[in-house]
PDB file of N, CA, C and O in Angstrom:
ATOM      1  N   UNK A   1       0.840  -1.170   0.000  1.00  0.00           N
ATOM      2  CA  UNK A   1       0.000   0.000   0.000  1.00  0.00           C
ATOM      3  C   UNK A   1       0.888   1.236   0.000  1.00  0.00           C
ATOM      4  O   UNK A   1       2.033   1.153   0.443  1.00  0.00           O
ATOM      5  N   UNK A   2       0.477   2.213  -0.409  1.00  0.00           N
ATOM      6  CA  UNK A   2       1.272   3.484  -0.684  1.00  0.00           C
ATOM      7  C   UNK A   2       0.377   4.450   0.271  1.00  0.00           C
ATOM      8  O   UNK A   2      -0.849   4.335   0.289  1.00  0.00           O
ATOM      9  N   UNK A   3       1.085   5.435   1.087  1.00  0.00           N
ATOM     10  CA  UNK A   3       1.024   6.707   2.454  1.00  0.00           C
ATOM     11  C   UNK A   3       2.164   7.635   1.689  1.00  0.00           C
ATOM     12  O   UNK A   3       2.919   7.466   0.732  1.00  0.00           O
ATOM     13  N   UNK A   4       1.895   8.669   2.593  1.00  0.00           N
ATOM     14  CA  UNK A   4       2.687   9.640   2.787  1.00  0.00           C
ATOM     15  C   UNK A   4       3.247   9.810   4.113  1.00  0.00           C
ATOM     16  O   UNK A   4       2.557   9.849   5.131  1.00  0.00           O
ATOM     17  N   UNK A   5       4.648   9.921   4.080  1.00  0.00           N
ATOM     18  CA  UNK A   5       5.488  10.196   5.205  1.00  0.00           C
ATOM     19  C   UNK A   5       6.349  11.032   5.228  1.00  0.00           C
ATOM     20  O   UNK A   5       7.343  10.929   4.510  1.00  0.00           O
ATOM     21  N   UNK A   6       6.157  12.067   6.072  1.00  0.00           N
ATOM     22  CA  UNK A   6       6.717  13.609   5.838  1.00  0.00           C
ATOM     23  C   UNK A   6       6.686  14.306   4.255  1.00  0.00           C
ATOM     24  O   UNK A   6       7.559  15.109   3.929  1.00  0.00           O
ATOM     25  N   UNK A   7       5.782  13.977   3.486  1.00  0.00           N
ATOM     26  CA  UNK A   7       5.423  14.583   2.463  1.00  0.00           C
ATOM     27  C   UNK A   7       5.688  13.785   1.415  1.00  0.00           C
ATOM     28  O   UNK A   7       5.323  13.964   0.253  1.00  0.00           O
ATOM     29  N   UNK A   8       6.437  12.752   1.917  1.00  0.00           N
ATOM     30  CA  UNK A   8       7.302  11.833   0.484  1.00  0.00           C
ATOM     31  C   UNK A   8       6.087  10.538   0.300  1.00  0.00           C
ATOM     32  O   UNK A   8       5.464   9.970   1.197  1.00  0.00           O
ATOM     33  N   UNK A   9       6.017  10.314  -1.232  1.00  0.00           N
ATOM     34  CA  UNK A   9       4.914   9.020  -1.187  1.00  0.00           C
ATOM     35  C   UNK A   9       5.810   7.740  -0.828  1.00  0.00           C
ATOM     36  O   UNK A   9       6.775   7.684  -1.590  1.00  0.00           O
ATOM     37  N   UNK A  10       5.788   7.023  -0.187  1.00  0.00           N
ATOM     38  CA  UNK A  10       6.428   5.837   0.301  1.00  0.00           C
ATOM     39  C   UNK A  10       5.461   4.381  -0.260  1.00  0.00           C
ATOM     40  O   UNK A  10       4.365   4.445  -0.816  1.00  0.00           O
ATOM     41  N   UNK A  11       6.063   3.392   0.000  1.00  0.00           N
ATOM     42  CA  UNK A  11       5.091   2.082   0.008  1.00  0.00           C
ATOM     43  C   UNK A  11       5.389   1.702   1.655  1.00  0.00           C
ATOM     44  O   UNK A  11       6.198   2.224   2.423  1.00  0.00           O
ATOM     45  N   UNK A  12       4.484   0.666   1.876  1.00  0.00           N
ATOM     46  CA  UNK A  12       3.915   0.845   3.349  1.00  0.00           C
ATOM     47  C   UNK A  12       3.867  -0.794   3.057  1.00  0.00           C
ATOM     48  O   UNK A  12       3.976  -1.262   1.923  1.00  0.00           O
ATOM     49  N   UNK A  13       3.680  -1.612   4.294  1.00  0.00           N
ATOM     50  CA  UNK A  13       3.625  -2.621   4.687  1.00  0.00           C
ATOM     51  C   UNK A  13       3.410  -2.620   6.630  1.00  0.00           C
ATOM     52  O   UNK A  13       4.079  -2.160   7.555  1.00  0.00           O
ATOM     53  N   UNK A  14       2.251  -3.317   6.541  1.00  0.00           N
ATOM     54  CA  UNK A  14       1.963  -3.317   7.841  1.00  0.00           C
ATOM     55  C   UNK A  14       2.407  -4.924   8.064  1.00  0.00           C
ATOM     56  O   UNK A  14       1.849  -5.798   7.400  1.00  0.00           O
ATOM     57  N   UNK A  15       3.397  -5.234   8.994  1.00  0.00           N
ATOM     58  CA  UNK A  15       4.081  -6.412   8.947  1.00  0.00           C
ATOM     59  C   UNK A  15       3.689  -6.954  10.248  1.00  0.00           C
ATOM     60  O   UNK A  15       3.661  -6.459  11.375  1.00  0.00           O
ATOM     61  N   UNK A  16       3.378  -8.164   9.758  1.00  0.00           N
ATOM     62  CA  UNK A  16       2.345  -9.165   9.967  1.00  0.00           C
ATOM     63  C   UNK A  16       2.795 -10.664   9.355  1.00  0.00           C
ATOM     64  O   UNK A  16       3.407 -10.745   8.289  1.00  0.00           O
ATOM     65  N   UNK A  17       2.504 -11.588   9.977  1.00  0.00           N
ATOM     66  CA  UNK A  17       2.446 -13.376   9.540  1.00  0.00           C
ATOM     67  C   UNK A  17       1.647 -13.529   8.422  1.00  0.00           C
ATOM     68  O   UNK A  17       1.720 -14.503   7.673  1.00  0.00           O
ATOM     69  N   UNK A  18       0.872 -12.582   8.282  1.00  0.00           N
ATOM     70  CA  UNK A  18      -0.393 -13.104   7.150  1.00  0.00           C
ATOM     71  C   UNK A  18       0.458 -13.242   5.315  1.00  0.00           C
ATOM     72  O   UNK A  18       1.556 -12.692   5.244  1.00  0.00           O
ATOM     73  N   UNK A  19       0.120 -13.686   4.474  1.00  0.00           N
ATOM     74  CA  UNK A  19       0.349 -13.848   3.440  1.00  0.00           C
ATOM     75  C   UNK A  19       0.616 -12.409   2.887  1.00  0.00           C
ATOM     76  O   UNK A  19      -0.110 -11.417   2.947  1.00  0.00           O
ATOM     77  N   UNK A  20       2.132 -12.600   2.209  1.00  0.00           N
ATOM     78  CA  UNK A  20       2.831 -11.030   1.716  1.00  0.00           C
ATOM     79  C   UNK A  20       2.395 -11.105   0.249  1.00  0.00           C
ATOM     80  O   UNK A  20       2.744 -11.828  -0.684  1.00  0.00           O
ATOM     81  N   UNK A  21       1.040  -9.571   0.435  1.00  0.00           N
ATOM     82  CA  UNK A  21       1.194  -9.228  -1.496  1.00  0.00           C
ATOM     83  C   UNK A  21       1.751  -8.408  -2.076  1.00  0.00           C
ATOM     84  O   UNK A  21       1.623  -8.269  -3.293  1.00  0.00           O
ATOM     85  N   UNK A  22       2.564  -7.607  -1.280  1.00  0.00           N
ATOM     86  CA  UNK A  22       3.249  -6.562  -1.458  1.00  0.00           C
ATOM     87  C   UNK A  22       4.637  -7.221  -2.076  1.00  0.00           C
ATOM     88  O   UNK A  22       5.364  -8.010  -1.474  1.00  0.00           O
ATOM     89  N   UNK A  23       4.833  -6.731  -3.374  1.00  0.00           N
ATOM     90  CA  UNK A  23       5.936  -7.208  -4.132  1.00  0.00           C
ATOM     91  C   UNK A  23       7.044  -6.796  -3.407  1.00  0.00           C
ATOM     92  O   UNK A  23       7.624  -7.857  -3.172  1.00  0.00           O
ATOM     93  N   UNK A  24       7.676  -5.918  -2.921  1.00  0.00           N
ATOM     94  CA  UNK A  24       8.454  -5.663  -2.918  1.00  0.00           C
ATOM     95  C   UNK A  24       9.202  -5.516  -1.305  1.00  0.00           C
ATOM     96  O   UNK A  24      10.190  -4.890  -0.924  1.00  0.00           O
ATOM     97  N   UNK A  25       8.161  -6.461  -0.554  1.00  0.00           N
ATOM     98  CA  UNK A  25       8.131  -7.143   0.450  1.00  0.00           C
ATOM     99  C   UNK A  25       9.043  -8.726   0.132  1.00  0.00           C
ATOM    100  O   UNK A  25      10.129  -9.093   0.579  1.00  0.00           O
ATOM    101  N   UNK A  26       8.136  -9.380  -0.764  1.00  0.00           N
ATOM    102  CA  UNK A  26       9.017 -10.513  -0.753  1.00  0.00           C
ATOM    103  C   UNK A  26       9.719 -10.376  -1.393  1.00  0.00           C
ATOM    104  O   UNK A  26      10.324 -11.447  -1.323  1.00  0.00           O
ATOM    105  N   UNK A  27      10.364  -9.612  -2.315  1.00  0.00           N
ATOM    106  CA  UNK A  27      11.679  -9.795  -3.257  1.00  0.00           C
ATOM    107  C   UNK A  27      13.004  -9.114  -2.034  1.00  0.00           C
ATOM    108  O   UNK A  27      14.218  -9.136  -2.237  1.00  0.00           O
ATOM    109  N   UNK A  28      12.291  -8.554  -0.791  1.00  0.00           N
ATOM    110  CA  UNK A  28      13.615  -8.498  -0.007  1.00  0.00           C
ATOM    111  C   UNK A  28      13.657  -9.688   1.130  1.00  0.00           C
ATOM    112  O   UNK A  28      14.489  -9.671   2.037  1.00  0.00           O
ATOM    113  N   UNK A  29      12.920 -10.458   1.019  1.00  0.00           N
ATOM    114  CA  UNK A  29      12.583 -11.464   2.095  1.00  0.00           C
ATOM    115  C   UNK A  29      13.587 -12.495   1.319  1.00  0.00           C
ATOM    116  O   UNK A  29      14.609 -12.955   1.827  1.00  0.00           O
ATOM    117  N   UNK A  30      13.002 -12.847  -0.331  1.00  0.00           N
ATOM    118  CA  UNK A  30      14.447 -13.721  -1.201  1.00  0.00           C
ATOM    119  C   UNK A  30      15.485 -12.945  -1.213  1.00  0.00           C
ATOM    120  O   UNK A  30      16.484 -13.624  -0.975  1.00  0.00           O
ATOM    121  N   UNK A  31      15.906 -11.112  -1.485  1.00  0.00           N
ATOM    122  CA  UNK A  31      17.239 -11.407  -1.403  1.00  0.00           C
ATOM    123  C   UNK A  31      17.531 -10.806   0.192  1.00  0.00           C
ATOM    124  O   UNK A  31      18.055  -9.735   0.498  1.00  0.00           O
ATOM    125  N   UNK A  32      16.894 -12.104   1.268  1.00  0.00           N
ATOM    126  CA  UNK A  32      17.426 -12.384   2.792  1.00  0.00           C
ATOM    127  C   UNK A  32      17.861 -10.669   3.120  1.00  0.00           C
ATOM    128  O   UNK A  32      18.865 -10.576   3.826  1.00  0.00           O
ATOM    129  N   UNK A  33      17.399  -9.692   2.810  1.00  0.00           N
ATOM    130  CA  UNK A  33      17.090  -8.331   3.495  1.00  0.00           C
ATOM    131  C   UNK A  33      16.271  -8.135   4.737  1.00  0.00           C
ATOM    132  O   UNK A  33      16.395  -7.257   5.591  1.00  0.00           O
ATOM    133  N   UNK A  34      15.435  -9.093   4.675  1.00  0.00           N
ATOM    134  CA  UNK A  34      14.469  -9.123   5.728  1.00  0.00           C
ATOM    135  C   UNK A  34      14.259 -10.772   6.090  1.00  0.00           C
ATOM    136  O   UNK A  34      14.326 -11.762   5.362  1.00  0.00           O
ATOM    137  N   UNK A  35      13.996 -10.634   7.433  1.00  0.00           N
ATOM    138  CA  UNK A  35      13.920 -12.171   7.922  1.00  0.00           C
ATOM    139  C   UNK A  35      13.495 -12.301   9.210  1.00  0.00           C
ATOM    140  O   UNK A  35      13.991 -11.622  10.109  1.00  0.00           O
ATOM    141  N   UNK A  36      12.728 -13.009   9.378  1.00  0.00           N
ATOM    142  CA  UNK A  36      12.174 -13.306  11.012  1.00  0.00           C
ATOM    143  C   UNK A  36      13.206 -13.270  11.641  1.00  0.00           C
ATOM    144  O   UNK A  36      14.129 -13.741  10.976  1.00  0.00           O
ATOM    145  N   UNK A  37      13.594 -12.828  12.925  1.00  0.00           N
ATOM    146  CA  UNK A  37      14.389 -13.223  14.433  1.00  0.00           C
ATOM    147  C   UNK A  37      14.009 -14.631  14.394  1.00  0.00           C
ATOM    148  O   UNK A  37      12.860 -15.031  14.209  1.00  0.00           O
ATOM    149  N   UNK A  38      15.328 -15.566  14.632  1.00  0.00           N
ATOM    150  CA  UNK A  38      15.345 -16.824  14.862  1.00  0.00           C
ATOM    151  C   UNK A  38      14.546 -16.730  16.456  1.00  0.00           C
ATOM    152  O   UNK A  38      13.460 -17.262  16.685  1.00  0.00           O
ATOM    153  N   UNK A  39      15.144 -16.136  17.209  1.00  0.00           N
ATOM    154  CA  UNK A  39      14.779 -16.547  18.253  1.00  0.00           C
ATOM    155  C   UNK A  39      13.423 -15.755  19.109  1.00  0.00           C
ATOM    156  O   UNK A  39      13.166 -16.021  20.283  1.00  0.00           O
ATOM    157  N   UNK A  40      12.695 -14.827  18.347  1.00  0.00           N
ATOM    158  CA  UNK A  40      11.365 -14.149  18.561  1.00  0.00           C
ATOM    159  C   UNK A  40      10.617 -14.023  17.361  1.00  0.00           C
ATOM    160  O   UNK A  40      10.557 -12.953  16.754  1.00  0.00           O
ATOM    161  N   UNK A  41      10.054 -15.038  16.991  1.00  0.00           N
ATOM    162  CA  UNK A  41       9.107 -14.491  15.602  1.00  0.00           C
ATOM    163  C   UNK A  41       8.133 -13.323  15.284  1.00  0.00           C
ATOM    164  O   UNK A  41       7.311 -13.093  14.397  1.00  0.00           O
ATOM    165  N   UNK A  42       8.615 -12.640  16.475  1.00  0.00           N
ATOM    166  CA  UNK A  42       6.947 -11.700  16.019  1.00  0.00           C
ATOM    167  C   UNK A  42       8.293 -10.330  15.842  1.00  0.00           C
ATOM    168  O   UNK A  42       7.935  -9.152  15.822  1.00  0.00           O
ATOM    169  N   UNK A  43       9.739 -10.700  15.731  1.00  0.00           N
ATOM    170  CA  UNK A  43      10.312  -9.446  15.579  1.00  0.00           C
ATOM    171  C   UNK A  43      11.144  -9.787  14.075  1.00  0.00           C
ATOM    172  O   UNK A  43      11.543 -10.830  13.555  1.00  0.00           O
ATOM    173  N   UNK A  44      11.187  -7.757  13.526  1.00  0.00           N
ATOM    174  CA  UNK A  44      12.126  -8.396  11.748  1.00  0.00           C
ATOM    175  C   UNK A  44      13.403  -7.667  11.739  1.00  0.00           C
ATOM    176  O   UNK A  44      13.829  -6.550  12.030  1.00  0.00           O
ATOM    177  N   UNK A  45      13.797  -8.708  11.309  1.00  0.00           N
ATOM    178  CA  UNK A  45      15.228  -7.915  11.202  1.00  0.00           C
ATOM    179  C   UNK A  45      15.538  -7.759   9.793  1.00  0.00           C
ATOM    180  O   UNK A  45      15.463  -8.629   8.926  1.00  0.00           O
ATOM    181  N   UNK A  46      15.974  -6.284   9.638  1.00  0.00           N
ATOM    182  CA  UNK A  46      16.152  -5.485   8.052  1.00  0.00           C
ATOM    183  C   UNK A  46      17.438  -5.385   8.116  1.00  0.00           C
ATOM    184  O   UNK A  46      18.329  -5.822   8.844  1.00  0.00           O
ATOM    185  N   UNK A  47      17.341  -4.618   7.066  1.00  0.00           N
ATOM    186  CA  UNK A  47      18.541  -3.589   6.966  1.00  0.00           C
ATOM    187  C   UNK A  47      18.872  -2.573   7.684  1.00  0.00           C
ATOM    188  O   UNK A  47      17.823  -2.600   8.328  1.00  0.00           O
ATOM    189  N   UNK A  48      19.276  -1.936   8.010  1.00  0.00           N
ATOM    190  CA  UNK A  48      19.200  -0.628   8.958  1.00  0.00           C
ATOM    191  C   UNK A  48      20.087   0.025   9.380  1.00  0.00           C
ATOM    192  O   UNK A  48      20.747  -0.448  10.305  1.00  0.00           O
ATOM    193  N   UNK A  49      20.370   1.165   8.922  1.00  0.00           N
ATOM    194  CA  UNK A  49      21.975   2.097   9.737  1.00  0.00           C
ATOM    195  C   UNK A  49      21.475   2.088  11.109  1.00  0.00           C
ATOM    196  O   UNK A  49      22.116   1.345  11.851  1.00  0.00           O
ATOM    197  N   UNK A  50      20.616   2.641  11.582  1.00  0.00           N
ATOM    198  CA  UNK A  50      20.078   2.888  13.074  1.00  0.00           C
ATOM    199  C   UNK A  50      20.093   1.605  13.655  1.00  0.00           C
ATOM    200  O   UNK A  50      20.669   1.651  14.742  1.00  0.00           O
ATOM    201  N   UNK A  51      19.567   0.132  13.277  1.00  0.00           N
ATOM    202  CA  UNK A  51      19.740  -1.124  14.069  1.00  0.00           C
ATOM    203  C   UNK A  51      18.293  -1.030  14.836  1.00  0.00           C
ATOM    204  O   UNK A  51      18.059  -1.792  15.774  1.00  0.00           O
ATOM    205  N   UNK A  52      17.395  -0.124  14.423  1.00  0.00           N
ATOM    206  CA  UNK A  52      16.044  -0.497  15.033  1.00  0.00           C
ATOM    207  C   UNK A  52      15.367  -1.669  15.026  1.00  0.00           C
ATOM    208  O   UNK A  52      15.775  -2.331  14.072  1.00  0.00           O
ATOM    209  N   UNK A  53      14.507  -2.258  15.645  1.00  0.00           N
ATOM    210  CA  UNK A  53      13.634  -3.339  15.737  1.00  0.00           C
ATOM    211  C   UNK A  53      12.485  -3.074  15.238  1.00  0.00           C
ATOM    212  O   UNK A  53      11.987  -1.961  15.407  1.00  0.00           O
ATOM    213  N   UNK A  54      11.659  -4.353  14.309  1.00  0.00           N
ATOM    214  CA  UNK A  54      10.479  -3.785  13.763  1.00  0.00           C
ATOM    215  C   UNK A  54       9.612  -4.882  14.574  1.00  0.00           C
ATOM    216  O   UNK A  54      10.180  -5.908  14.948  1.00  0.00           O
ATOM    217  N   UNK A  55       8.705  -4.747  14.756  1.00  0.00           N
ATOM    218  CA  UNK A  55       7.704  -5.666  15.561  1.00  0.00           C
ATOM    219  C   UNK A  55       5.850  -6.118  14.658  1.00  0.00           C
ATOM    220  O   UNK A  55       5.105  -5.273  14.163  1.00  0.00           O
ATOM    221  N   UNK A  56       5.660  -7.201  14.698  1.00  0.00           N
ATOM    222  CA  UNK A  56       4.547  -7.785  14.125  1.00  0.00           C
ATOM    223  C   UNK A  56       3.245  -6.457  14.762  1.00  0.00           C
ATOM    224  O   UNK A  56       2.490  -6.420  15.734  1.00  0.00           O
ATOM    225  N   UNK A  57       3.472  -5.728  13.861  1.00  0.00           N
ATOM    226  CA  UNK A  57       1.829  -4.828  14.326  1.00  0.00           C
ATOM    227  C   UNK A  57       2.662  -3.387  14.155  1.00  0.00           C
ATOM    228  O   UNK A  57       2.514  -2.440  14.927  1.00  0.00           O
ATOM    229  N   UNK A  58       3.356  -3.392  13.269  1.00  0.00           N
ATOM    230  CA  UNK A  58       4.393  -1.877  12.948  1.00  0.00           C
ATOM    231  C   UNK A  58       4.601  -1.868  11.693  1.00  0.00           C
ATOM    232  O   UNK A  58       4.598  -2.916  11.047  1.00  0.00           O
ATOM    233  N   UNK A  59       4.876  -0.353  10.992  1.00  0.00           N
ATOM    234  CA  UNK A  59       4.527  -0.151   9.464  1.00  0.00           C
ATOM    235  C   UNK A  59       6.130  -0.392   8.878  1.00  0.00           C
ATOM    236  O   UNK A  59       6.972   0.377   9.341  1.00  0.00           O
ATOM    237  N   UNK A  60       6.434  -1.069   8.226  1.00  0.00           N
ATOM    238  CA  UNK A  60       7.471  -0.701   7.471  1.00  0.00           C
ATOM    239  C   UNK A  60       7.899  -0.067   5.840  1.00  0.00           C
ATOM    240  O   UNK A  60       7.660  -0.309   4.657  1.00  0.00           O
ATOM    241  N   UNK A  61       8.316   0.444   6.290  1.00  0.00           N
ATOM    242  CA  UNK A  61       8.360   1.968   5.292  1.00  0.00           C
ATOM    243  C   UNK A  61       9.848   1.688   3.728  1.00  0.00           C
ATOM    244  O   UNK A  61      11.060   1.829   3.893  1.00  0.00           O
ATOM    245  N   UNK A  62       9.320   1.390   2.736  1.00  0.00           N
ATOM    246  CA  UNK A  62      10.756   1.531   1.607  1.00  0.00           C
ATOM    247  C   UNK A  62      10.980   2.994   0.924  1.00  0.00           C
ATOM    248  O   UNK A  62      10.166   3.421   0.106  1.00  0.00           O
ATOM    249  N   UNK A  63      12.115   3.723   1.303  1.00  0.00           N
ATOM    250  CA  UNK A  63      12.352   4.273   1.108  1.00  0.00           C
ATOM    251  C   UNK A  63      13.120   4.870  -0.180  1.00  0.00           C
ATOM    252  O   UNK A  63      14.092   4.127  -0.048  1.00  0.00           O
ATOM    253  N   UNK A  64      13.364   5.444  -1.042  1.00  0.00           N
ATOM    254  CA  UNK A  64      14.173   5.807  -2.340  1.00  0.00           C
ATOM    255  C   UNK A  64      14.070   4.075  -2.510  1.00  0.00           C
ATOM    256  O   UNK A  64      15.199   3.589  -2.450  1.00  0.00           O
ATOM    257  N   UNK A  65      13.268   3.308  -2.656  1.00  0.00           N
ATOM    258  CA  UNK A  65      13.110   2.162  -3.391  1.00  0.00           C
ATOM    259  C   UNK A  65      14.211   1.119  -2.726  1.00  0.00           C
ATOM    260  O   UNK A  65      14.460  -0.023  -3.111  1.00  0.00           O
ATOM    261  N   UNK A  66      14.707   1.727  -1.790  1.00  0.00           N
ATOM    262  CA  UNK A  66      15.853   0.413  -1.238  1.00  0.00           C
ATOM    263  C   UNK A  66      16.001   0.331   0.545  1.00  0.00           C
ATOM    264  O   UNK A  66      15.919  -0.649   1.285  1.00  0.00           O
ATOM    265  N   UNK A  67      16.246   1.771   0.857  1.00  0.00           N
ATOM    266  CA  UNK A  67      16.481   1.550   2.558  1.00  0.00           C
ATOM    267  C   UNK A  67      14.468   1.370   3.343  1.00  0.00           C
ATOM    268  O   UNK A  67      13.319   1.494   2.919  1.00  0.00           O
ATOM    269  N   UNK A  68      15.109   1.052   4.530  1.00  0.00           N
ATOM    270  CA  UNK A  68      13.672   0.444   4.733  1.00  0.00           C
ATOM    271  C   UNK A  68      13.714   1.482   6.051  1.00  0.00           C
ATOM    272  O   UNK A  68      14.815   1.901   6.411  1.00  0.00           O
ATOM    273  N   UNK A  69      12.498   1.893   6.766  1.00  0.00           N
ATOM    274  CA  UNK A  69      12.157   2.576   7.921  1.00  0.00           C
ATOM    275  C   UNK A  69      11.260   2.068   8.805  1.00  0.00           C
ATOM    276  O   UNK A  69      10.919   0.983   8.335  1.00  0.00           O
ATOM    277  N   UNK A  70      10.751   2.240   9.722  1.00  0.00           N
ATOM    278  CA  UNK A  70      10.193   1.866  10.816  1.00  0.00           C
ATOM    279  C   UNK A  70       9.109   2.642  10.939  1.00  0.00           C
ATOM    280  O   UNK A  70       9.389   3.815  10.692  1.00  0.00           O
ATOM    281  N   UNK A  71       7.478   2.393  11.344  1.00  0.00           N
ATOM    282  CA  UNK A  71       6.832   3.559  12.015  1.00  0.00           C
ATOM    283  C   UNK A  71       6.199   2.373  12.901  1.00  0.00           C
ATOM    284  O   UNK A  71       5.630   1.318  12.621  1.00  0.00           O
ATOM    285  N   UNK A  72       6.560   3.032  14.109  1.00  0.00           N
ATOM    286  CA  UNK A  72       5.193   2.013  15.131  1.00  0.00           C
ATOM    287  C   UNK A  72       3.617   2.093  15.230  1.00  0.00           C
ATOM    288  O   UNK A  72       2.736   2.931  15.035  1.00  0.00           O
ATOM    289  N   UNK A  73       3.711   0.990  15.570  1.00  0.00           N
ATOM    290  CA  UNK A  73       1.899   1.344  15.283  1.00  0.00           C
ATOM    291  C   UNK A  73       1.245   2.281  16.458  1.00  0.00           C
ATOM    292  O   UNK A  73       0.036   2.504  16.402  1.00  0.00           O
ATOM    293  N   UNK A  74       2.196   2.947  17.746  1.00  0.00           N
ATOM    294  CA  UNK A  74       1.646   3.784  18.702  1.00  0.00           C
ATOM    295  C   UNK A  74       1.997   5.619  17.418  1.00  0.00           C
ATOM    296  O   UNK A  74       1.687   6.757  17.770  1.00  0.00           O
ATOM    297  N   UNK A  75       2.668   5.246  16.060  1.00  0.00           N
ATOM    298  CA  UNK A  75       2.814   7.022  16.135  1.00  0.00           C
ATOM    299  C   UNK A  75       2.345   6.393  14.127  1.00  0.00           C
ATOM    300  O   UNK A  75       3.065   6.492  13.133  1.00  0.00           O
ATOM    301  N   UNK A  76       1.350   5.981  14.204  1.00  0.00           N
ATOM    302  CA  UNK A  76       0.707   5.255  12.884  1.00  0.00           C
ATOM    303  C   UNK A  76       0.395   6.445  12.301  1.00  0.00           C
ATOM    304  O   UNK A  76       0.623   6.876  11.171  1.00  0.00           O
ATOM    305  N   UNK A  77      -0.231   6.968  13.366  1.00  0.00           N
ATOM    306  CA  UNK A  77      -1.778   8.002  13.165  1.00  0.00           C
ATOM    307  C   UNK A  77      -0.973   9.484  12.538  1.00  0.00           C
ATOM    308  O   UNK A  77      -1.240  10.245  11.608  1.00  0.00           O
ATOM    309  N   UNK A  78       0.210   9.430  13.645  1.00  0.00           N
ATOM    310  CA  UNK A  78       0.997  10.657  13.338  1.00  0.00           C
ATOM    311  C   UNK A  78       2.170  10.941  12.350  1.00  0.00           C
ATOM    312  O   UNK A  78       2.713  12.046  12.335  1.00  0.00           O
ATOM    313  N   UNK A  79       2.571   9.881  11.487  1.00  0.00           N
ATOM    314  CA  UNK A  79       3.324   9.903  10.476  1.00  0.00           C
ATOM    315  C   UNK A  79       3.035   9.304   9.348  1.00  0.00           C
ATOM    316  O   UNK A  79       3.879   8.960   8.520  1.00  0.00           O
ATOM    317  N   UNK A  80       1.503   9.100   9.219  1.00  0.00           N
ATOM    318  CA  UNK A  80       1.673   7.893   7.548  1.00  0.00           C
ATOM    319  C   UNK A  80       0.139   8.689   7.432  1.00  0.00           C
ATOM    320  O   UNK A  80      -0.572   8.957   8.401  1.00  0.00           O
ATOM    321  N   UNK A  81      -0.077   8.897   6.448  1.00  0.00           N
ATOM    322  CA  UNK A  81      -1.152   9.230   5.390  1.00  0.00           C
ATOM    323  C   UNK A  81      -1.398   8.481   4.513  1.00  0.00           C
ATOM    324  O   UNK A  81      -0.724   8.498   3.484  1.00  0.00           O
ATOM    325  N   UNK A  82      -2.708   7.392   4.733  1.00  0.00           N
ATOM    326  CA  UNK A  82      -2.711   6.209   3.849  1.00  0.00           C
ATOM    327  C   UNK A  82      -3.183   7.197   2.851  1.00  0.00           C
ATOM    328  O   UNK A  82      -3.553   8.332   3.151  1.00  0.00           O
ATOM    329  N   UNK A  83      -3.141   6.479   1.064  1.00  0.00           N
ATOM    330  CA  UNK A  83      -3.653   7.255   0.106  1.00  0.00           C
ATOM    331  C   UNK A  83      -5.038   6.427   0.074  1.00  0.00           C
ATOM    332  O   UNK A  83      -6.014   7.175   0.023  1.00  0.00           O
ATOM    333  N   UNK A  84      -5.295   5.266   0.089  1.00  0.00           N
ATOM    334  CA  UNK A  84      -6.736   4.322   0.484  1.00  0.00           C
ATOM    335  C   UNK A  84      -7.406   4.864   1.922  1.00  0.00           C
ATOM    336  O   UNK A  84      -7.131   4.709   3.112  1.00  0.00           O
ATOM    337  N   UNK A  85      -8.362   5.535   1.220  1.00  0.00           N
ATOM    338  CA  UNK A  85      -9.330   5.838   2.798  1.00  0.00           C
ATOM    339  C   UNK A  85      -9.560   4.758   3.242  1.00  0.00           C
ATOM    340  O   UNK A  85      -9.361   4.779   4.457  1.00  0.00           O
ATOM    341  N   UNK A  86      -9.897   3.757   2.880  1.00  0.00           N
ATOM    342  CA  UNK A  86     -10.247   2.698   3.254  1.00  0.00           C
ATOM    343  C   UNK A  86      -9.510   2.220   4.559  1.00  0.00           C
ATOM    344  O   UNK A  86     -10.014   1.685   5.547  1.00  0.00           O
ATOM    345  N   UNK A  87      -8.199   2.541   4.323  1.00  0.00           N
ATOM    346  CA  UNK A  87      -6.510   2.029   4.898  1.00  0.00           C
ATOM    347  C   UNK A  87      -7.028   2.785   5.848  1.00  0.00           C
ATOM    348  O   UNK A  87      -8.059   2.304   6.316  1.00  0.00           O
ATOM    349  N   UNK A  88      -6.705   3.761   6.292  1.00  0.00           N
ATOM    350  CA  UNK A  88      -7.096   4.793   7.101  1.00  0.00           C
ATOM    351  C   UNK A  88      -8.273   4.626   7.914  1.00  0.00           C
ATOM    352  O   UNK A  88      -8.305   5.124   9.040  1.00  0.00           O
ATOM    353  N   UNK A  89      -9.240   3.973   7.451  1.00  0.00           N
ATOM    354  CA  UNK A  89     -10.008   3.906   8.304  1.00  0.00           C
ATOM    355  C   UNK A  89     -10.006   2.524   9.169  1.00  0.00           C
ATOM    356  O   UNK A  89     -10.532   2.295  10.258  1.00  0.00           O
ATOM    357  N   UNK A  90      -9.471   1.937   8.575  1.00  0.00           N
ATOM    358  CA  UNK A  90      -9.175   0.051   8.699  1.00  0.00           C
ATOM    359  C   UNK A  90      -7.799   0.488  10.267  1.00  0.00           C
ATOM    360  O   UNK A  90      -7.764  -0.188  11.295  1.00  0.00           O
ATOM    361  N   UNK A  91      -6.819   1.771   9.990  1.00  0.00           N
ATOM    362  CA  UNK A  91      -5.947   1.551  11.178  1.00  0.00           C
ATOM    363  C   UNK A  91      -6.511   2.391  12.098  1.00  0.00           C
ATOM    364  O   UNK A  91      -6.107   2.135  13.232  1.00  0.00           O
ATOM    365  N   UNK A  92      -7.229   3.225  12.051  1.00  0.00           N
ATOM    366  CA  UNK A  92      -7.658   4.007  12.745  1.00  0.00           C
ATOM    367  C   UNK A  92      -8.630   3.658  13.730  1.00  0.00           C
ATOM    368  O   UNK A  92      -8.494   4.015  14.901  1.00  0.00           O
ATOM    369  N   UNK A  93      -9.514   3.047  13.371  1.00  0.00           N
ATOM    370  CA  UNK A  93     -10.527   2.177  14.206  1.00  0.00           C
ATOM    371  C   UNK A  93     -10.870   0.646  14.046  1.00  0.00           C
ATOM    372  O   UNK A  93     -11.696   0.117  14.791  1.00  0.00           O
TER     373      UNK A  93
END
């Protein structure tokens, strides 16, 4: 799904166990960019200069088409502008 984050259009992934349709989700999952924590499944480990943690119920953000970002789902509301009202209304309530 595509938001806005700080003005820039981004693609969005709300990361989750459920079945990935977001292309460009699994083409970093095959080239092993992204991968479950062996030892906590509900956490992902990316790429990342910062070394943040992403957690099952948090947005992850591709950036210039390659680096990846973080938004938690406590600051959802305050940094992502779904372009699907639908989206928006689906995280919101």
């Amino acid at each position: 799904m595509q938001a806005k984050y700080r003005g820039q259009l981004v693609e969005v992934w709300k990361i989750s166990h459920r079945p990935i349709h977001e292309i460009w989700v699994r083409q970093a999952f095959e080239q092993e960019r992204l991968s479950w924590n062996e030892w906590n499944k509900n956490v992902l480990n990316f790429e990342s200069i910062s070394g943040d943690l992403a957690l099952v119920g948090d947005f992850l953000i591709q950036k210039d088409g390659r680096r990846f970002h973080v938004v938690s789902r406590e600051n959802v509301q305050r940094d992502l502008v779904f372009m699907d009202t639908e989206t928006n209304f689906k995280i919101g309530n």
